[in-house]
C-alpha positions as CSV (number, residue, x, y, z in Angstrom):
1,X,96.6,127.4,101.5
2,X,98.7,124.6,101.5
3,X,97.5,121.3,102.7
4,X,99.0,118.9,105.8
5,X,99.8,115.2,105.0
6,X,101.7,114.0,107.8
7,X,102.4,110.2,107.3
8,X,101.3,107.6,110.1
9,X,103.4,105.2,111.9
10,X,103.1,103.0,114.3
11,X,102.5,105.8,117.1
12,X,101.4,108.0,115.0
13,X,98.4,108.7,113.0
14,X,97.8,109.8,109.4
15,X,96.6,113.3,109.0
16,X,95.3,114.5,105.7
17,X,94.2,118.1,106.5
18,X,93.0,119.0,102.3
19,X,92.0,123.2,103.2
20,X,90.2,123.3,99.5
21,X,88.6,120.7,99.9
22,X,87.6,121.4,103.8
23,X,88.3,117.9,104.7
24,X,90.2,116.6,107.8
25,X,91.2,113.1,108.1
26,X,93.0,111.4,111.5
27,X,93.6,107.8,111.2
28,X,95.3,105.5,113.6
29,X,96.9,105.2,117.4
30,X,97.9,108.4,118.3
31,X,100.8,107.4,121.1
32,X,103.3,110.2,119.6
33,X,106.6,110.8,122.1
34,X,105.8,114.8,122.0
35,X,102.0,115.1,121.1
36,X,101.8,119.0,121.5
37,X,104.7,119.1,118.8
38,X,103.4,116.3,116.7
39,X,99.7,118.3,116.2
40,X,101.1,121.6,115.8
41,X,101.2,121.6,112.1
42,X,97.7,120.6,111.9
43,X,96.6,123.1,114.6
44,X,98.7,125.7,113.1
45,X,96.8,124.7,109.6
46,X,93.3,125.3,111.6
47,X,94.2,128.6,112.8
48,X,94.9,129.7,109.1
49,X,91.7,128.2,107.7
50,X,89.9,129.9,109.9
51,X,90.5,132.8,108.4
52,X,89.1,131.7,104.9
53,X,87.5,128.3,105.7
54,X,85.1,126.3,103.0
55,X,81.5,126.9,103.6
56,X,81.7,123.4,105.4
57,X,84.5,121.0,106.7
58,X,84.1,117.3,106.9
59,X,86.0,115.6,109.5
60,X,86.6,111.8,109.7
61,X,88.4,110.7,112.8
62,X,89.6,106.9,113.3
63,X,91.6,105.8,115.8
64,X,92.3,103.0,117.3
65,X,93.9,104.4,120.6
66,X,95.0,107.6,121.8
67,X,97.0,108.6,124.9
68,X,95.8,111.4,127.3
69,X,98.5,113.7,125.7
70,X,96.8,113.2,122.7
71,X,93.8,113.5,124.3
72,X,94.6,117.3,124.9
73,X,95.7,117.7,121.5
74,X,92.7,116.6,120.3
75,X,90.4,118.5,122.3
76,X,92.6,121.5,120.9
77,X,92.0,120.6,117.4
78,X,88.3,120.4,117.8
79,X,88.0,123.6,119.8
80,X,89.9,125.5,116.3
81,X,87.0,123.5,114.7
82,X,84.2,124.9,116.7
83,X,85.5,128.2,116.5
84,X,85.5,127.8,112.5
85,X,81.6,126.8,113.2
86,X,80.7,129.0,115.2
87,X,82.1,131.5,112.6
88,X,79.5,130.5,109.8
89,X,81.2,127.3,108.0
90,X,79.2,124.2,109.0
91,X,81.4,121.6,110.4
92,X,81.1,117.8,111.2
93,X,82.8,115.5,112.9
94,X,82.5,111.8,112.1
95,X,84.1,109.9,115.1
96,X,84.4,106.2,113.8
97,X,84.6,103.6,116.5
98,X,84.6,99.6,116.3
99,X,81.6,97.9,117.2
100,X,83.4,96.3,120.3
101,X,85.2,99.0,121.7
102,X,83.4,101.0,123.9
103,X,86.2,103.3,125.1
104,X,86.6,105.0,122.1
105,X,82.8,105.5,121.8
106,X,83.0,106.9,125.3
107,X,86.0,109.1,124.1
108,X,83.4,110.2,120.9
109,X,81.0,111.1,123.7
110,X,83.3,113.0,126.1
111,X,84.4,115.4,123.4
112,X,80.7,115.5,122.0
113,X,79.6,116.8,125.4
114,X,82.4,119.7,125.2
115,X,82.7,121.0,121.5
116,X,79.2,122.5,119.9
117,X,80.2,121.1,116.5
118,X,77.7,118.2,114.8
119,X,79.0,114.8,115.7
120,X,77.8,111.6,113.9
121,X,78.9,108.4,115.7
122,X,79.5,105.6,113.3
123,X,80.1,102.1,114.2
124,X,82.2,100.5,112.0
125,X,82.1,96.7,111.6
């Protein structure tokens, strides 16, 4: 399984998807022009995974800002990551947030409330 390194930019956020290592990294602001297009690779990644994930998958997400677009996209990639947990492969999602900024630890919340996947909020100073 190949693994997806798609290098951030200023609207765009570095993803480092490694599959044998069942890590997932998103790092950034995620204000892509096309959001649907500019996750497809990694949901596209997920999908296969599935099939043959690790026995657990350590997600880190980071971002300083996301756009409702992205929002969705989002959403999408952690509802291929509750499916992969629900499957047997134990998933967490670390949803890092700065001490100050209480939308994005709103943002952790909303999609805590959704997806039935371990979360672990961690402030970061």
């Amino acid at each position: 399984m190949e693994k997806v390194n798609i290098e951030g930019s200023p609207k765009t956020p570095t993803i480092l998807f490694e599959t044998e290592k069942g890590t997932l990294e998103i790092k950034g602001r995620s204000i892509p022009e096309n959001s649907i297009e500019f996750y497809k690779p990694l949901v596209d990644a997920l999908e296969k995974y599935a099939a043959q994930p690790q026995p657990s998958t350590n997600v880190t997400i980071q971002l300083e800002y996301f756009n409702t677009s992205s929002s969705k996209c989002i959403l999408d990639v952690f509802k291929k990551l509750e499916a992969i947990n629900k499957a047997g492969s134990a998933v967490t999602i670390n949803w890092h947030y700065e001490v100050d900024d209480e939308d994005m630890l709103e943002a952790g919340e909303d999609y805590q409330a959704i997806i039935s996947v371990p979360f672990k909020m961690i402030q970061m100073e």
